[in-house]
C-alpha positions in Angstrom: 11.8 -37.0 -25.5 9.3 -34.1 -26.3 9.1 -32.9 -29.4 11.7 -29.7 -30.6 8.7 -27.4 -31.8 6.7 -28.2 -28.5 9.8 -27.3 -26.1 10.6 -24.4 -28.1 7.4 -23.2 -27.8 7.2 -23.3 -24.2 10.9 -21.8 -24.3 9.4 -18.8 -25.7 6.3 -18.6 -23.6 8.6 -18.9 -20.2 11.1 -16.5 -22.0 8.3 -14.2 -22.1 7.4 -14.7 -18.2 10.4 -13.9 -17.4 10.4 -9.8 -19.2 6.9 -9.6 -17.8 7.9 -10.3 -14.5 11.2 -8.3 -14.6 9.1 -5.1 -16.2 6.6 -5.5 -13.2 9.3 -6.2 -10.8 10.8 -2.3 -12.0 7.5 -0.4 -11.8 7.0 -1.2 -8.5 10.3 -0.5 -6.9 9.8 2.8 -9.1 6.5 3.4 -7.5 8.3 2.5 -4.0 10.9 5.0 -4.6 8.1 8.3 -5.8 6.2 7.7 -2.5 9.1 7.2 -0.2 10.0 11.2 -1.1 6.1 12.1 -0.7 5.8 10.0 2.6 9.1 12.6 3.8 7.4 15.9 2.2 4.5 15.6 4.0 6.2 14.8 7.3 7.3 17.9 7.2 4.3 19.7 5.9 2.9 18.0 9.4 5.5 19.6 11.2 5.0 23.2 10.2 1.4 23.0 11.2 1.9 21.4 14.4 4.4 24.4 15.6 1.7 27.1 14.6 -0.9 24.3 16.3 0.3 24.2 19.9 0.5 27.9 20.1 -3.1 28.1 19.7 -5.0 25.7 20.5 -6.9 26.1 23.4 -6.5 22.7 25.2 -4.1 20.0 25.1 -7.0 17.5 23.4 -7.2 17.0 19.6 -10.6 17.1 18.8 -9.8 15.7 14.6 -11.6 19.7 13.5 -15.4 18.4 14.4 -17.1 21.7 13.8 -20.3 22.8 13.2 -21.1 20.6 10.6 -20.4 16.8 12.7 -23.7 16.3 14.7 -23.7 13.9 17.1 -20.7 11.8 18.1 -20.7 8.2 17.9 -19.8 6.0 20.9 -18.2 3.7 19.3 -14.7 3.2 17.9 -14.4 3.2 13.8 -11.9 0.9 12.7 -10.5 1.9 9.3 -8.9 -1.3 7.4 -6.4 -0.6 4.2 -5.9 -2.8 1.4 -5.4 -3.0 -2.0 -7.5 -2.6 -4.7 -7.6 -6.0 -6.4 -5.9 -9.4 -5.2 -2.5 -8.8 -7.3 -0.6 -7.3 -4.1 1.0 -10.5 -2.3 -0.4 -11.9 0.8 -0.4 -9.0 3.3 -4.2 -7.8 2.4 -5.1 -11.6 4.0 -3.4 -10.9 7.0 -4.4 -7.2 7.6 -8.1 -8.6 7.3 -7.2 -11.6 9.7 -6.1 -9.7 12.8 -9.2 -6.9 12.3 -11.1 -10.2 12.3 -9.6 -11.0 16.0 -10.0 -7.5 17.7 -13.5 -6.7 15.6 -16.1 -6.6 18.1 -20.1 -5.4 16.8 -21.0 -4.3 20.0 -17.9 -1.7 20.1 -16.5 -1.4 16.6 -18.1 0.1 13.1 -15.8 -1.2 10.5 -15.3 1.2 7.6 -12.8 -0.8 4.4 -10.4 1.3 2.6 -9.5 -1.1 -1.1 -12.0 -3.7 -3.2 -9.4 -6.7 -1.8 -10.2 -5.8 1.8 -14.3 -5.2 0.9 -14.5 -8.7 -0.3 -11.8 -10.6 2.6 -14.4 -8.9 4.2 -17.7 -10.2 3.2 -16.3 -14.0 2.7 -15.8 -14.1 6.5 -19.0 -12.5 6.6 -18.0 -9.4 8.8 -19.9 -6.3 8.1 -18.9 -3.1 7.3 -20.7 0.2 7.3 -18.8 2.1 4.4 -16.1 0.9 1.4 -14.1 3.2 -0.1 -12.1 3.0 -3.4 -8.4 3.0 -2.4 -6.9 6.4 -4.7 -5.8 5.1 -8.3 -2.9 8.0 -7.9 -0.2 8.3 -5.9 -0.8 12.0 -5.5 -3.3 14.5 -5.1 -6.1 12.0 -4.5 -9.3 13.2 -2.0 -9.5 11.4 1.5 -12.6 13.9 2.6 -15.1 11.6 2.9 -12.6 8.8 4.8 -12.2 12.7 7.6 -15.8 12.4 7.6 -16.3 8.9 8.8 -13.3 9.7 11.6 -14.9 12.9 12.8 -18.3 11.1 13.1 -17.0 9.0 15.7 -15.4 9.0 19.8 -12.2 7.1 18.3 -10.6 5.5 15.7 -7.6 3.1 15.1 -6.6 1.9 11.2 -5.1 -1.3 10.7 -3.0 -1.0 7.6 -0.1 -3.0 5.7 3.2 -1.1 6.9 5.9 -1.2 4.2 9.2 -2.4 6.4 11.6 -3.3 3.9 11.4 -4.7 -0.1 11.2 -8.1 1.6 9.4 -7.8 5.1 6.0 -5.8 5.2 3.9 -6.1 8.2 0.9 -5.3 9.8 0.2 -2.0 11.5 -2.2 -0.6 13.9 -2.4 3.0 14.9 -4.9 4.7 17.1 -5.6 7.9 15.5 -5.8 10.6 18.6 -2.3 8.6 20.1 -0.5 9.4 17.1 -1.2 12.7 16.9 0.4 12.9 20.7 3.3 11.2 19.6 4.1 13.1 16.5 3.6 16.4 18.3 6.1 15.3 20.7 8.8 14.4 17.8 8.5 18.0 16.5 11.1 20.6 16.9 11.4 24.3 17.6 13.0 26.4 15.2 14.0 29.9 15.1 10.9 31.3 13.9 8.9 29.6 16.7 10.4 33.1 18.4 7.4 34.7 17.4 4.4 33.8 19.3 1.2 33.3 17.3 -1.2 34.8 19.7 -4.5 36.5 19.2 -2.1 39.8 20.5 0.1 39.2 18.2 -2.7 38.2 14.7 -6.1 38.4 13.9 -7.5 34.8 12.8 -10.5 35.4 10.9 -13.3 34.3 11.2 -12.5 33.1 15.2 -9.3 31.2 16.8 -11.7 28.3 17.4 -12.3 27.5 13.2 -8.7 28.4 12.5 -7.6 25.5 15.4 -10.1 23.4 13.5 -8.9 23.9 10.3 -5.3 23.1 11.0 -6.6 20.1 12.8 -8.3 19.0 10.1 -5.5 19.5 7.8 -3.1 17.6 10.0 -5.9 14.4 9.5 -5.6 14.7 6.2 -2.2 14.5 6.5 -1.8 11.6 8.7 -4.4 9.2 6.8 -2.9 10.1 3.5 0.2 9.2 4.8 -1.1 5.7 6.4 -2.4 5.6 2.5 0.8 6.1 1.0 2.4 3.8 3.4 -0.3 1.3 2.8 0.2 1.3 -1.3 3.9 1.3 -0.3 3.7 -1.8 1.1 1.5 -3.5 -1.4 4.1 -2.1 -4.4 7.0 -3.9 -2.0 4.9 -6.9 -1.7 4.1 -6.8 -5.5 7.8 -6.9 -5.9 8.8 -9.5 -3.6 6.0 -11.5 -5.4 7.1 -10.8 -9.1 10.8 -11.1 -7.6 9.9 -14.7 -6.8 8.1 -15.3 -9.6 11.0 -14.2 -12.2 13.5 -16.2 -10.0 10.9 -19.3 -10.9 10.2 -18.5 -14.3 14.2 -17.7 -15.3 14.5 -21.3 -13.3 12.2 -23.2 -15.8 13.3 -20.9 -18.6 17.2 -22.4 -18.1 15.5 -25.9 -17.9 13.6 -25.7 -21.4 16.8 -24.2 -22.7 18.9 -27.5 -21.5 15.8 -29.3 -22.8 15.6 -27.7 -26.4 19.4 -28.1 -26.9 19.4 -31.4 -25.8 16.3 -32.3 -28.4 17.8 -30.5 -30.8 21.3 -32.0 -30.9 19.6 -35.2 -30.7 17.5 -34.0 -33.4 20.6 -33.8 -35.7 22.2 -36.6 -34.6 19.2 -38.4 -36.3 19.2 -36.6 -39.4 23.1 -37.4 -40.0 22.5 -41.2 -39.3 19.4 -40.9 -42.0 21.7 -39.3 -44.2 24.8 -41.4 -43.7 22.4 -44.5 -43.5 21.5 -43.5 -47.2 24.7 -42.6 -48.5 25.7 -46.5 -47.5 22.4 -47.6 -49.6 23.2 -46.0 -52.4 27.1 -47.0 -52.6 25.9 -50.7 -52.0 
């Protein structure tokens, strides 16, 4: 049998595991539960736009607020691929990366990486990418300007993402920028003060109707990636959890084993010393 100083130290080691685990296991479902309320705030945020949005825009197309500033359109579709940050997020990065690596076609795509984790699944398949961009450290108030750039630079663009489904199922995601917008247009509702027409009779949009419809398109971009953001990190905290879930489950597991192990050394332990000492008592009376 092991020695008792060797099983209790690995008793304490695996006790140790085991608060580690639990405490990581509690940040995330934390974490899960701050950017489930933001996810639902800016839905609605979305909303409000939209409603002033259809009133006066001036064709049923969304043209992601390319202005002045975005020269020349590229022909080709951008794909936009979320992950996290480093490798300690389950195994849903790996299988984001492998189904971009099915559809990803040079000829057709530009491949822009949203997360370190994706960057280098990435490179060890040795698929390119034109731009990497370091996912937000924050759950809030983070910049996503230069990821609108890269979208308003190009025809079309569809982001593959980890999609947060439950604290035990996340899977992967795909949405085509320009079809979302349709569909999330459609979901909204009027409401009483959509009784008021927003018309150039009605207000004076400064400095022309045209900037103002870009603005609030750009604005609802902003809102829809940092949304597919927030879902992504959702889904990484969930898959962090189901991870450190499975690894307390383990841990607690070989922590209950040690226990039986250092009880059992240590009654044996004293068993021993009795039969020294009784084994001595019988010398000396002899």
């Amino acid at each position: 049998m092991r020695q008792l100083n060797d099983i209790s130290h690995d008793r304490a080691t695996m006790g140790t595991v085991v608060e580690l685990t639990n405490a990581f296991e509690g940040i995330a479902s934390m974490h899960i539960s701050q950017i489930k309320d933001q996810v639902l705030t800016s839905q609605k945020f979305f909303a409000d736009l939209w409603r002033i949005y259809r009133q006066i825009r001036v064709d049923e197309s969304f043209h992601f607020g390319r202005g002045r500033g975005v020269g020349k359109v590229i022909k080709k579709e951008l794909i936009i691929v979320v992950t996290a940050e480093g490798s300690f997020s389950g195994d849903i990065d790996q299988k984001v990366v492998a189904t971009v690596e099915k559809i990803y076609n040079p000829a057709k795509n530009d491949l822009v990486v949203v997360g370190r984790h994706g960057a280098s699944q990435l490179s060890q398949r040795n698929i390119n990418f034109v731009r990497s961009f370091r996912l937000p450290r924050s759950d809030t108030n983070f910049n996503i300007m230069p990821l609108i750039n890269e979208v308003q630079s190009y025809q079309s663009t569809v982001v593959y993402y980890p999609r947060y489904v439950s604290l035990m199922n996340q899977e992967v995601q795909a949405v085509q920028m320009s079809v979302e917008v349709a569909e999330r247009g459609k979901n909204v509702k009027d409401t009483e003060a959509d009784a008021d027409f927003i018309i150039e009779g009605n207000y004076i949009f400064e400095p022309s109707v045209f900037e103002v419809v870009g603005h609030l398109e750009s604005s609802m971009l902003q809102i829809m990636l940092s949304e597919i953001i927030l879902e992504s990190k959702l889904a990484q905290y969930a898959s962090r959890f189901r991870a450190m879930h499975a690894a307390r489950d383990k841990a607690s597991q070989s922590f209950g084993e040690l226990t039986l192990s250092f009880n059992q050394a240590r009654r044996q332990y004293k068993d021993e010393r009795i039969k020294e000492i009784i084994n001595g008592l019988r010398g000396i009376t002899r």
